[in-house]
Backbone as a chain_set.jsonl record, in Angstrom:
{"seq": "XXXXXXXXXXXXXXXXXXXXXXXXXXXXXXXXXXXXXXXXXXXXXXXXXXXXXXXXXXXXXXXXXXXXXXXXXXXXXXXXXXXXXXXXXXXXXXXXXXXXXXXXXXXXXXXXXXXXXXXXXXXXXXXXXXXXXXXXXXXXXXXXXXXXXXXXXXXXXXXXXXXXXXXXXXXXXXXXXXXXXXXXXXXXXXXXX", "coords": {"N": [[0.865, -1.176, 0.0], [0.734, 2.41, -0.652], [2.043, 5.165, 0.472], [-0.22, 6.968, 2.697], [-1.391, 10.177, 1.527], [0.247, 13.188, 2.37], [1.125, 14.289, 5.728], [2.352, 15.633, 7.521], [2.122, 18.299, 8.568], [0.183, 17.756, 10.039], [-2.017, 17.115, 13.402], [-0.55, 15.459, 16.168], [-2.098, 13.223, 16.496], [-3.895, 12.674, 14.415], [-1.942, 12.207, 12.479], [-1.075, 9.605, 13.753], [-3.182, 8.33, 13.695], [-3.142, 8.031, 10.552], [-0.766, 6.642, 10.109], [-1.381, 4.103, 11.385], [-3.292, 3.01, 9.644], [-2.16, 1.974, 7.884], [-1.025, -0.524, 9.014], [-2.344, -3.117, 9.203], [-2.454, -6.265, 7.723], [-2.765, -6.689, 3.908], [-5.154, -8.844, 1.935], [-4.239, -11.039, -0.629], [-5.636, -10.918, -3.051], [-6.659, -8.069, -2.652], [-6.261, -4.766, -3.898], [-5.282, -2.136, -2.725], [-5.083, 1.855, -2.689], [-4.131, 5.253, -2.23], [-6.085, 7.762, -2.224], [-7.465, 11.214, -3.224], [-8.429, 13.332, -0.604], [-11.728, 14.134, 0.607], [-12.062, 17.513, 0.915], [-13.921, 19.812, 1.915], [-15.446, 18.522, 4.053], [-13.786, 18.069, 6.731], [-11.55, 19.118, 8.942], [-8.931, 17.912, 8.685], [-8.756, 14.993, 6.529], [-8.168, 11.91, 5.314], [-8.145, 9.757, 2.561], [-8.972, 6.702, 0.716], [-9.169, 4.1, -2.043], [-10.014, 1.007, -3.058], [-10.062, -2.002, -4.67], [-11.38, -5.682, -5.463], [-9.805, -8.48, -6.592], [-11.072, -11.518, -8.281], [-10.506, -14.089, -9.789], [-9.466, -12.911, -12.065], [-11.465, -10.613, -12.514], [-12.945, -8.13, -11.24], [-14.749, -7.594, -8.669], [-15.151, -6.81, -6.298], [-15.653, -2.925, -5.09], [-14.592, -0.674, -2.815], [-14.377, 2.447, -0.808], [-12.423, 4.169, 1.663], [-12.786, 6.671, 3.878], [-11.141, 8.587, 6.496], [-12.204, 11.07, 8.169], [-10.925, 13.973, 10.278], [-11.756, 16.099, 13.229], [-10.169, 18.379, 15.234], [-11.27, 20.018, 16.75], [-13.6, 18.824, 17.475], [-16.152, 20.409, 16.257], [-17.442, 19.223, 14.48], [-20.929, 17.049, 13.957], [-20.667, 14.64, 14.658], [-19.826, 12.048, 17.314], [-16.697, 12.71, 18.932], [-13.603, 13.248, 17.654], [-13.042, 12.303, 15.568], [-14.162, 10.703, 12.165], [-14.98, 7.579, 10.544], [-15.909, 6.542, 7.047], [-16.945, 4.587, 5.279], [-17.566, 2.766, 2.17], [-18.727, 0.153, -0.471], [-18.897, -1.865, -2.875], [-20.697, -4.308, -4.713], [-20.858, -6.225, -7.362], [-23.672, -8.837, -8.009], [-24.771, -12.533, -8.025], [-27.452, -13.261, -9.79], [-29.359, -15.317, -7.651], [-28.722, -14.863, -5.105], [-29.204, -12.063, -4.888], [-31.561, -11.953, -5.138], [-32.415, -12.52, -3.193], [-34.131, -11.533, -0.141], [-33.524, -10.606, 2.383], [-31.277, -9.794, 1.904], [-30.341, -7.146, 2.521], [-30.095, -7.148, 5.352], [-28.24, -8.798, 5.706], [-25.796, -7.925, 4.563], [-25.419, -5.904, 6.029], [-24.803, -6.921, 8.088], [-22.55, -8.5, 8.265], [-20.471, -6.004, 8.153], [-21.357, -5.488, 11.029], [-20.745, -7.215, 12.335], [-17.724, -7.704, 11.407], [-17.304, -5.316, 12.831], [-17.154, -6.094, 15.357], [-15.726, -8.189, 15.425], [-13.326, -7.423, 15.079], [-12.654, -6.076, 17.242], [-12.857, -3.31, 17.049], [-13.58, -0.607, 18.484], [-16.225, 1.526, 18.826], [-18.579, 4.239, 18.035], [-22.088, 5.611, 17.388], [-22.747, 4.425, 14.85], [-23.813, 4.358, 11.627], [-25.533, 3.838, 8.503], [-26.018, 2.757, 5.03], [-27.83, 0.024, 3.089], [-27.758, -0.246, -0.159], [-29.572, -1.979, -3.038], [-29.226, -2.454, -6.357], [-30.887, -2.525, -9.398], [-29.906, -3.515, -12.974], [-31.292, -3.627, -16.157], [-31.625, -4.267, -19.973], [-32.962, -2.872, -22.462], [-34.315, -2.237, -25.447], [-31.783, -1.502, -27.99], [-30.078, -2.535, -25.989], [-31.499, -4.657, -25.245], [-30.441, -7.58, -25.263], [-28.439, -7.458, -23.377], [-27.628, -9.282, -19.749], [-29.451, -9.154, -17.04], [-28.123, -7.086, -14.37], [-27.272, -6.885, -10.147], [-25.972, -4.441, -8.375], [-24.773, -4.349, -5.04], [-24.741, -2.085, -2.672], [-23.065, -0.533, 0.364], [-23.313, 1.754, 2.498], [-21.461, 3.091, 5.131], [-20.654, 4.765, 8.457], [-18.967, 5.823, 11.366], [-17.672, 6.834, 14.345], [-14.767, 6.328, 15.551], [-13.363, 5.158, 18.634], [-10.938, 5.683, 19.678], [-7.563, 6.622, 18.038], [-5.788, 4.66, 16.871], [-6.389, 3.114, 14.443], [-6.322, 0.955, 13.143], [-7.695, -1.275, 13.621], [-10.027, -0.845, 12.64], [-9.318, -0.683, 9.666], [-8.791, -3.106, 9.551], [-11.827, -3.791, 9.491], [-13.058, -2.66, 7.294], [-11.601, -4.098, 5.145], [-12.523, -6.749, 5.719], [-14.818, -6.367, 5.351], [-15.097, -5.509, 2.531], [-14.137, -8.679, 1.335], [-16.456, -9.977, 2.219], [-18.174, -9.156, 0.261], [-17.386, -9.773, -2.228], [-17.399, -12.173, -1.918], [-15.548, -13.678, -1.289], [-13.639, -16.306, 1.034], [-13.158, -16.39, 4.319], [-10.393, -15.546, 5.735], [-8.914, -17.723, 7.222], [-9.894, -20.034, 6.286], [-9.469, -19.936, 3.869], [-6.698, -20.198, 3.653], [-6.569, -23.056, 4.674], [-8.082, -24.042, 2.579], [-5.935, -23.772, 0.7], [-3.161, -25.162, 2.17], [-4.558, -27.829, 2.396], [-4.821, -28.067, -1.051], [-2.313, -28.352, -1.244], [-0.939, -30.256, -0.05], [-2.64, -32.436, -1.039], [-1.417, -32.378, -4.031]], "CA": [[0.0, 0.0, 0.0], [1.417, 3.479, -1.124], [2.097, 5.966, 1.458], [-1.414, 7.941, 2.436], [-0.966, 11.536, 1.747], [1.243, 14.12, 3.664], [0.558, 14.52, 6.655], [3.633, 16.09, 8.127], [1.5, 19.309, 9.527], [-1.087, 17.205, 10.738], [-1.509, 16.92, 14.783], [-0.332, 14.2, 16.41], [-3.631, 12.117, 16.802], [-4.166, 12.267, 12.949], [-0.688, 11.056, 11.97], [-0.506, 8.02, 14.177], [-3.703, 7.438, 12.523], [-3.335, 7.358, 9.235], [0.167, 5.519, 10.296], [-2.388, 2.514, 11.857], [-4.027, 2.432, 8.819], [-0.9, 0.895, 7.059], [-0.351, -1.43, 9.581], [-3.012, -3.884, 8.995], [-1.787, -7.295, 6.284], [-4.117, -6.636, 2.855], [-5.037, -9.744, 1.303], [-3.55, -10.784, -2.399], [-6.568, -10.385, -3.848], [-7.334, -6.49, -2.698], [-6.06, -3.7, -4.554], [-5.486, -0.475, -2.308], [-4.392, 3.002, -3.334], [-4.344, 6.089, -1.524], [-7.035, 8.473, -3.743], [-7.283, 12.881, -2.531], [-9.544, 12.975, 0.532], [-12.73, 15.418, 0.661], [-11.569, 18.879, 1.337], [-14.536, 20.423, 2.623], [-15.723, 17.49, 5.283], [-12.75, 18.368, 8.077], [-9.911, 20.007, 9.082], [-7.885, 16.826, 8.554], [-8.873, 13.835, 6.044], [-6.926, 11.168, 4.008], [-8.971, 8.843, 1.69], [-8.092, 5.193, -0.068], [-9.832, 3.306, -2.597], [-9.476, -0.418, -3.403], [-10.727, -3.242, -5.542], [-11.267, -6.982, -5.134], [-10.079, -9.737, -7.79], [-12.115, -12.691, -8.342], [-10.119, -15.226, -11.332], [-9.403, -12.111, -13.339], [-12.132, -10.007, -12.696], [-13.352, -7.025, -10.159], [-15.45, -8.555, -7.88], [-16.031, -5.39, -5.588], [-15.113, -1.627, -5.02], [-14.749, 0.353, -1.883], [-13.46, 3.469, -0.223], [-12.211, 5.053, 3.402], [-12.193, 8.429, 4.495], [-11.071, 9.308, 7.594], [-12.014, 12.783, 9.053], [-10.311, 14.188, 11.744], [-11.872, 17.231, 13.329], [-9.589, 18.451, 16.157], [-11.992, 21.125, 17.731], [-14.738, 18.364, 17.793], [-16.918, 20.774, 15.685], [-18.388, 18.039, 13.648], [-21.73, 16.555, 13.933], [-20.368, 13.166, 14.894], [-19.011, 12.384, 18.947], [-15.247, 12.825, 18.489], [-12.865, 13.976, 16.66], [-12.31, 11.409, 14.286], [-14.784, 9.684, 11.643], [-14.764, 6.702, 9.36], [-16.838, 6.51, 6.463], [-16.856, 3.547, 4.687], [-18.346, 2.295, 0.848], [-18.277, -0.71, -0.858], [-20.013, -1.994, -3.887], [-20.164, -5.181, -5.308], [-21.882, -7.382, -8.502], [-24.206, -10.296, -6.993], [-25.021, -13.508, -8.57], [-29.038, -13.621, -9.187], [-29.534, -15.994, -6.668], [-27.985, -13.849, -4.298], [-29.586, -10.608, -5.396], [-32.759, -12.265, -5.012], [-32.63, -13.221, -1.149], [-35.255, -10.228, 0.41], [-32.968, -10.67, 3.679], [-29.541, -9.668, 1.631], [-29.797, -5.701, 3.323], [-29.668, -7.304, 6.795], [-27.379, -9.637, 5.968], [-24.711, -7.167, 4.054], [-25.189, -5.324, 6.997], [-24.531, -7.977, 9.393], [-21.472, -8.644, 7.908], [-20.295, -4.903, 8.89], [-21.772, -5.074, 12.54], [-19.689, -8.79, 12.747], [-16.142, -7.49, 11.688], [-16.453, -4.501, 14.213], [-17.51, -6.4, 16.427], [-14.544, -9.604, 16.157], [-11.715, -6.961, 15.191], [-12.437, -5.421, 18.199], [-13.217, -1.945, 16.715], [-14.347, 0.362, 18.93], [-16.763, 2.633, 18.224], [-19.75, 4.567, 18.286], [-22.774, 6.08, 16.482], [-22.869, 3.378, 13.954], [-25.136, 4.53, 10.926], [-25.311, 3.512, 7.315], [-27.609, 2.338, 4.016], [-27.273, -0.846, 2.117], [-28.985, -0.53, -1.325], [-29.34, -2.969, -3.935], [-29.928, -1.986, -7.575], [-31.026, -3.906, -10.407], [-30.125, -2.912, -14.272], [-32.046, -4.669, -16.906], [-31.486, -3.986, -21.157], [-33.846, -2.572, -23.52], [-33.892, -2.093, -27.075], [-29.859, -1.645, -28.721], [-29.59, -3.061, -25.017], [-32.292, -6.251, -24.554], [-29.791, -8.866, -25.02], [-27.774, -7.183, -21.89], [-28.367, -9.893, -18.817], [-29.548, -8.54, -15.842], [-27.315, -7.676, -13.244], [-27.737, -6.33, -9.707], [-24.884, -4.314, -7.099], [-24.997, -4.351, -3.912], [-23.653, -0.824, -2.109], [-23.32, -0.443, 1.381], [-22.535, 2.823, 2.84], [-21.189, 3.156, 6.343], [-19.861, 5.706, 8.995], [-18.863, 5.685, 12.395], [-16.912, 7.12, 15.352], [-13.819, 5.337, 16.101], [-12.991, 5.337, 19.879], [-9.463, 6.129, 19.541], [-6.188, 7.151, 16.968], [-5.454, 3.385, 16.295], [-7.821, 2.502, 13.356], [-5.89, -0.347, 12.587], [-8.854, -2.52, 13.233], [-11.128, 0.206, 11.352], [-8.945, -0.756, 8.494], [-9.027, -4.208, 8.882], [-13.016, -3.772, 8.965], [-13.19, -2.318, 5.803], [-10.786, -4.734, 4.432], [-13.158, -7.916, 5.274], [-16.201, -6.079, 4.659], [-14.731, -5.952, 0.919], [-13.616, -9.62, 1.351], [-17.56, -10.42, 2.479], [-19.128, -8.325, -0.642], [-16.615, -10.155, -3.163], [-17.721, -13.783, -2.446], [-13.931, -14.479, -0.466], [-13.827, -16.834, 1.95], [-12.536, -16.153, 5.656], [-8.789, -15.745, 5.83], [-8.39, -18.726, 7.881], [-10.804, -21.016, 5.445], [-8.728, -20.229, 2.376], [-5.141, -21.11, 4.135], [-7.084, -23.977, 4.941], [-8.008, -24.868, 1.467], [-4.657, -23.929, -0.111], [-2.588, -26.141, 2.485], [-5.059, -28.764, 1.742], [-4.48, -28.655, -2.452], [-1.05, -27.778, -1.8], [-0.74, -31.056, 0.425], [-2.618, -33.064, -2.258], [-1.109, -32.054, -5.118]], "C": [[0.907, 1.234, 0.0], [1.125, 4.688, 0.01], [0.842, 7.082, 1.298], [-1.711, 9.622, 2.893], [-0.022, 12.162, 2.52], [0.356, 14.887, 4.671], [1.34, 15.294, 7.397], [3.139, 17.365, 9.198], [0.374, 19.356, 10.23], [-0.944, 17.783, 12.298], [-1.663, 15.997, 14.955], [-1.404, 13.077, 16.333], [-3.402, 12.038, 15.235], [-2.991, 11.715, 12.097], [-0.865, 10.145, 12.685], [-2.011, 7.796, 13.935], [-3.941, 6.931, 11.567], [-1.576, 6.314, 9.207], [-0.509, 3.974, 10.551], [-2.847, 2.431, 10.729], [-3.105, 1.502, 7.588], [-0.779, -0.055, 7.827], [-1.252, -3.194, 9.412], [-2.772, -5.018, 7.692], [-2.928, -6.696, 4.999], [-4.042, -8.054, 1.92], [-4.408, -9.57, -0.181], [-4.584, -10.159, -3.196], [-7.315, -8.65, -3.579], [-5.953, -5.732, -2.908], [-6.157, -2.379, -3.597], [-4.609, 0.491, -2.659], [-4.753, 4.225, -2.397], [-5.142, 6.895, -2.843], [-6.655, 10.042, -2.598], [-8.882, 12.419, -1.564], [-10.569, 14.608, 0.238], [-12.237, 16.18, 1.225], [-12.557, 19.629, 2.039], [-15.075, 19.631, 4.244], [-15.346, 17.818, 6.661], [-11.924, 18.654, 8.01], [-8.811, 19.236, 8.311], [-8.961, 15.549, 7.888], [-7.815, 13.006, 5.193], [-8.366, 9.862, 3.91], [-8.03, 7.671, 0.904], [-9.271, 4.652, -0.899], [-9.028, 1.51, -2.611], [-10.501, -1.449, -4.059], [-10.544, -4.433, -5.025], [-10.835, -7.666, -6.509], [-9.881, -10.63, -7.657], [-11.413, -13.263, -9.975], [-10.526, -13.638, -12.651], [-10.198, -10.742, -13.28], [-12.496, -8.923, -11.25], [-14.429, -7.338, -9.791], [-16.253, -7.414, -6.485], [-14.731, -4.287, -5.539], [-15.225, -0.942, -3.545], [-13.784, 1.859, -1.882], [-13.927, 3.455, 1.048], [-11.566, 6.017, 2.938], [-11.992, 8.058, 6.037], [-10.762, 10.869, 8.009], [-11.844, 12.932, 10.074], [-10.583, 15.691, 12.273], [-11.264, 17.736, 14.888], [-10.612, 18.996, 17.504], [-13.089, 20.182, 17.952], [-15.994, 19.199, 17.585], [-17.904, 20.266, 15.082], [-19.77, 17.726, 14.189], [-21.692, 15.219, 14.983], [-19.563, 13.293, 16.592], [-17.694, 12.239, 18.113], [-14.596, 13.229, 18.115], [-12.51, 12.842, 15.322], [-14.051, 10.578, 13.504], [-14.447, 8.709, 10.59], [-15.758, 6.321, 8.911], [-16.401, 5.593, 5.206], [-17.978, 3.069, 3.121], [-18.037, 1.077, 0.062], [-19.686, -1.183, -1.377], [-19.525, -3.342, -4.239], [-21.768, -5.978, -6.136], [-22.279, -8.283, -7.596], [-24.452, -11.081, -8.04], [-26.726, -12.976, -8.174], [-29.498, -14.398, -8.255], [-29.263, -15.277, -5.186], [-28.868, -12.615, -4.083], [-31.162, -10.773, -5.074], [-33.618, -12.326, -3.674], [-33.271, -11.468, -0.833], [-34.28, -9.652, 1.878], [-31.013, -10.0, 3.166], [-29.342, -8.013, 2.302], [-29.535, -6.241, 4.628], [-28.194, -7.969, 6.906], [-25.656, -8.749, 5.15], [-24.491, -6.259, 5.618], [-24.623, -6.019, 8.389], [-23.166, -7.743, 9.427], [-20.705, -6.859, 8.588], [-20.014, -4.894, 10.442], [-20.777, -6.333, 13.057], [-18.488, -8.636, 12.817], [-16.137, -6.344, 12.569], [-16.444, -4.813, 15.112], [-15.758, -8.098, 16.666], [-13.385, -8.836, 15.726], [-11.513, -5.83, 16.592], [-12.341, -4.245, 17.993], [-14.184, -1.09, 17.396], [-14.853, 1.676, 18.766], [-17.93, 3.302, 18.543], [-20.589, 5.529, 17.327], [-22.226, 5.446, 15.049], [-24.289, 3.753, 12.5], [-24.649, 3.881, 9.2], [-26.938, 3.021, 6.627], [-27.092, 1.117, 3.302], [-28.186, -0.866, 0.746], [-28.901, -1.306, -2.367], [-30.291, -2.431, -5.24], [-29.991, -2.442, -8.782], [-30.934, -3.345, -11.995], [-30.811, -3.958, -15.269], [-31.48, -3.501, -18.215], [-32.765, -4.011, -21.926], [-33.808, -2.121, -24.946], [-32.631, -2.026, -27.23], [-29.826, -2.695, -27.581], [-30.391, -4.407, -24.379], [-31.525, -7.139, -24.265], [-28.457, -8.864, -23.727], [-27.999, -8.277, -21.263], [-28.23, -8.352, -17.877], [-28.177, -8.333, -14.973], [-27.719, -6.633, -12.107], [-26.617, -5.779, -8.57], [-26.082, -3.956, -6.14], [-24.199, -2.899, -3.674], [-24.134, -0.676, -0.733], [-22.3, 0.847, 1.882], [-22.77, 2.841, 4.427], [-20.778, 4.285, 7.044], [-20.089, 5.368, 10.846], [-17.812, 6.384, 13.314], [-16.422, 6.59, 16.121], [-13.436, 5.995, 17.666], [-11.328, 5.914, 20.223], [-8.804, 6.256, 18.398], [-5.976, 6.315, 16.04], [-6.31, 2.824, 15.907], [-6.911, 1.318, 12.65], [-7.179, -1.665, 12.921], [-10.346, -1.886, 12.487], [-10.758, -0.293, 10.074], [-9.13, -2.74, 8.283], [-10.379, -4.716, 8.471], [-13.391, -3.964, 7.965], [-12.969, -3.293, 4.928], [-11.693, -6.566, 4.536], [-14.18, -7.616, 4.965], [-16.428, -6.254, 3.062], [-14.837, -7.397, 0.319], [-15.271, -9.9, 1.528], [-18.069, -10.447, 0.881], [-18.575, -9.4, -1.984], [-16.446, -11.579, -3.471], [-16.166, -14.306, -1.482], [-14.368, -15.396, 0.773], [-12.88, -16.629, 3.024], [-11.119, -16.465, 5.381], [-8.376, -17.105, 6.104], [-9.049, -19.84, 6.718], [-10.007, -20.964, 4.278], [-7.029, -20.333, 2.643], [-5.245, -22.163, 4.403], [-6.899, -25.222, 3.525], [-6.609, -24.948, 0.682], [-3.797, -24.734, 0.564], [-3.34, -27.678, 1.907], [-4.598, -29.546, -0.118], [-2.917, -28.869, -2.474], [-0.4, -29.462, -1.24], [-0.954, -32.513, -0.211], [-2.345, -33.078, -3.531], [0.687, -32.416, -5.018]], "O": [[1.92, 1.116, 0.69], [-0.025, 5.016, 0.303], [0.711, 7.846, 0.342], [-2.057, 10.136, 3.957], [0.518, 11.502, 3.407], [-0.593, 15.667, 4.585], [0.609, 15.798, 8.25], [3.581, 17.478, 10.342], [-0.251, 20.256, 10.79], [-0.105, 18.634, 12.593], [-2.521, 15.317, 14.392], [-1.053, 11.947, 15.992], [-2.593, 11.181, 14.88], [-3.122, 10.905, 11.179], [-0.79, 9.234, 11.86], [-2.14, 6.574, 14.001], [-4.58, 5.904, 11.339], [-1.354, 5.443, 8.366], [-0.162, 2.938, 9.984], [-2.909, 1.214, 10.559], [-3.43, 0.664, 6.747], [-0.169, -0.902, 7.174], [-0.641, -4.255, 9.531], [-2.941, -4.523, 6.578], [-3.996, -6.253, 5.421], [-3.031, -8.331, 1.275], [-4.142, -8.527, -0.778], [-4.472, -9.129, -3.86], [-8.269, -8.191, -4.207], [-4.885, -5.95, -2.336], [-7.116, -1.623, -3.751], [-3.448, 0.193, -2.939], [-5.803, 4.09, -1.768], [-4.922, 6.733, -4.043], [-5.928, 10.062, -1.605], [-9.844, 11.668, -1.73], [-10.216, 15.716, -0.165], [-11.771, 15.789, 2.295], [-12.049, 20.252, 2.971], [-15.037, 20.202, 5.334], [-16.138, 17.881, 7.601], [-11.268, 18.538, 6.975], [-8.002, 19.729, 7.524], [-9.882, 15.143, 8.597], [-6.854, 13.447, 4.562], [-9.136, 9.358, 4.727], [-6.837, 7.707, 0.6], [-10.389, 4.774, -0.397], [-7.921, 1.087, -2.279], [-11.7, -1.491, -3.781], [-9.674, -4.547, -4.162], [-11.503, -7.407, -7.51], [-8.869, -11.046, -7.093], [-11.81, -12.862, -11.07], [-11.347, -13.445, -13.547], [-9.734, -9.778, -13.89], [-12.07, -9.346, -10.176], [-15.288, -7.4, -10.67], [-17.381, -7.336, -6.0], [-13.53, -4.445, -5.758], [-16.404, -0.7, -3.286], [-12.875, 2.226, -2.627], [-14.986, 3.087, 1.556], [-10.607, 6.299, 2.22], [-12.723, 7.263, 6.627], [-9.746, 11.555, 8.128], [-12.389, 12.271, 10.958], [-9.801, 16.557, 11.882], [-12.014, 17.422, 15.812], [-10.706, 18.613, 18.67], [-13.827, 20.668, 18.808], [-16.926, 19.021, 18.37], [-19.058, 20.695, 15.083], [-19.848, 18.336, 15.256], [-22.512, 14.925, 15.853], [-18.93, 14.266, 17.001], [-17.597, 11.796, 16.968], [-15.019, 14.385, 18.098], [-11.723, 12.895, 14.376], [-14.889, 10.027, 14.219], [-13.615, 9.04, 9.745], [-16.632, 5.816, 9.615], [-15.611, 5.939, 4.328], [-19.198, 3.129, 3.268], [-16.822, 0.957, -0.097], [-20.834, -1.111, -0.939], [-18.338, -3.66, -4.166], [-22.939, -6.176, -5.81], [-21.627, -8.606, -6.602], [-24.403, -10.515, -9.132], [-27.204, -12.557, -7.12], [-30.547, -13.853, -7.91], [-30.043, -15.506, -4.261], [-29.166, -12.3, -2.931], [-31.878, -9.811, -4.794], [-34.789, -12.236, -3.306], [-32.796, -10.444, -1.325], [-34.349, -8.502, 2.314], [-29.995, -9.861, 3.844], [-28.19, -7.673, 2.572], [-28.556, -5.703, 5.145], [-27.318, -7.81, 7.756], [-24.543, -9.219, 5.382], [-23.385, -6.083, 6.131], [-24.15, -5.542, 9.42], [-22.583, -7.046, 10.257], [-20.504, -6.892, 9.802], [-18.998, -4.517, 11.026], [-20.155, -6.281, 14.118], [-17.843, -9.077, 13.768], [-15.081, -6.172, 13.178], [-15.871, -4.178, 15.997], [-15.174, -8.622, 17.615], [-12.311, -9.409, 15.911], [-10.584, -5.066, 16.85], [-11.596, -3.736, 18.83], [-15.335, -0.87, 17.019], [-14.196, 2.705, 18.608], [-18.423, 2.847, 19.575], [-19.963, 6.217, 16.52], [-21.395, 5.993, 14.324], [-25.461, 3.382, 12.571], [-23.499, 3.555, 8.906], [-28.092, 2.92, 7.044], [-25.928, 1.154, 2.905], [-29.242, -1.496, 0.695], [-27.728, -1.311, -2.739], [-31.482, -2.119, -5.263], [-28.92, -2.814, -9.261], [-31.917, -2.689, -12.34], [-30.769, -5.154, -14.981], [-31.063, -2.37, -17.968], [-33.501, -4.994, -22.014], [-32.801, -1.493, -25.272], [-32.103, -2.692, -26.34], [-29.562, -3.829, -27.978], [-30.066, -5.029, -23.368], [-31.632, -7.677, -23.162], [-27.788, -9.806, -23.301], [-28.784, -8.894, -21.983], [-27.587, -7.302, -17.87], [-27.308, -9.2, -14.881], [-28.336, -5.629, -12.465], [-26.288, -6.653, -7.768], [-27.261, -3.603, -6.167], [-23.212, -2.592, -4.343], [-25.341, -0.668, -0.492], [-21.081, 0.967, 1.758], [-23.864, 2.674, 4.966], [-20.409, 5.133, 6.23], [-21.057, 4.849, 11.403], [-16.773, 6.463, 12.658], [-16.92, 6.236, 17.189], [-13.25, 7.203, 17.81], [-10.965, 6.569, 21.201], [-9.53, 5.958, 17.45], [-5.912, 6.571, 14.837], [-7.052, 2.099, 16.569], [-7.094, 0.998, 11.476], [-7.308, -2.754, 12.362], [-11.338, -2.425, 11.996], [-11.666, -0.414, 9.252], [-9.453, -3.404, 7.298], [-10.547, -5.587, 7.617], [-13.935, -4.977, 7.525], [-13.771, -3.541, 4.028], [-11.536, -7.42, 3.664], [-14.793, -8.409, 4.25], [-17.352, -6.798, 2.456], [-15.367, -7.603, -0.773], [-15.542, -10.204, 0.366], [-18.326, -11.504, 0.306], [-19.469, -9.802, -2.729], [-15.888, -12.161, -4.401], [-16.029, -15.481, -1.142], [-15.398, -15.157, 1.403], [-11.697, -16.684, 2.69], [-10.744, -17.517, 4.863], [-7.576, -17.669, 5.358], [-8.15, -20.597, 6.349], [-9.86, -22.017, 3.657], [-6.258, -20.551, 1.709], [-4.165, -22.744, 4.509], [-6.3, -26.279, 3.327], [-6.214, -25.976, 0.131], [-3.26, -25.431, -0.298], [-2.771, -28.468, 1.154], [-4.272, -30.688, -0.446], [-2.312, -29.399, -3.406], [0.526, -29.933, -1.9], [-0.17, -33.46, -0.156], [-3.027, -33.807, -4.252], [1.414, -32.209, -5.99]]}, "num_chains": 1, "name": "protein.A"}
């Protein structure tokens, strides 16, 4: 991951957080990049995008901001927020389930809850949107993303488990299977093979 913005005239709290946010492993399959962070939002932000790939293909999209408002002017308790996005293609079968907003959302409320991410004022939307083809475009198939938008108020500096949030929330959206489940299977082929 590519060093995220200059921060050099930051204050201390907001450098040793966007330092935590490097510190976290990123799987092979995700793609992160530091992108320019919203300028009007807060005193202090730095932004990242990243991709998933799935046998070739882009499998999902997110971003993190983190705003850092020193004076605690903001809206939000704290001085610090993280606002989280992530989109991803579904299989029809998938797309179909009536229960897939709770359950995209679950997924969310599950990694802050087992990376030990403390936080508060927890809000977000998950929407699911369906394109279909008509005339030039009938023979299109269907297809339908998923987007789940997040934000929250991290309890402290060290968003290193904010980042690893993000980073399985992607891993959820993208069809991956649990870190531990796919060291699992690759010792396995690697053992029969």
């Amino acid at each position: 991951m590519p060093p995220l913005g200059r921060v050099d005239d930051a204050p201390p709290a907001f450098r040793r957080a966007v330092e935590s946010l490097r510190t976290p492993a990123v799987r092979p399959e995700i793609t992160v990049e530091d992108i320019p962070a919203p300028q009007r939002l807060a005193p202090y932000a730095v932004a990242m995008s990243a991709s998933v790939g799935v046998d070739g293909d882009d499998a999902a999209f997110g971003r993190l901001i983190v705003l850092y408002d020193p004076e605690g002017t903001r809206e939000w308790p704290g001085p610090f927020r993280v606002v989280a996005w992530v989109s991803a293609d579904l299989e029809s079968e998938i797309a179909a389930d009536p229960l897939l907003g709770q359950v995209a959302w679950s997924w969310l409320a599950e990694a802050l809850t087992g990376h030990g991410a403390e936080h508060r004022e927890l809000s977000g939307t998950v929407t699911r949107a369906t394109t279909e083809g008509f005339a030039a475009k009938a023979d299109q198939a269907m297809s339908t993303e998923l987007e789940l938008r997040a934000s929250w108020s991290p309890e402290s500096d060290d968003l290193s488990a904010h980042m690893e949030v993000w980073l399985e929330l992607l891993s959820s959206a993208a069809g991956l299977p649990p870190i531990d489940v796919a060291d699992i299977a690759q010792r396995r082929s690697r053992t029969e093979g």
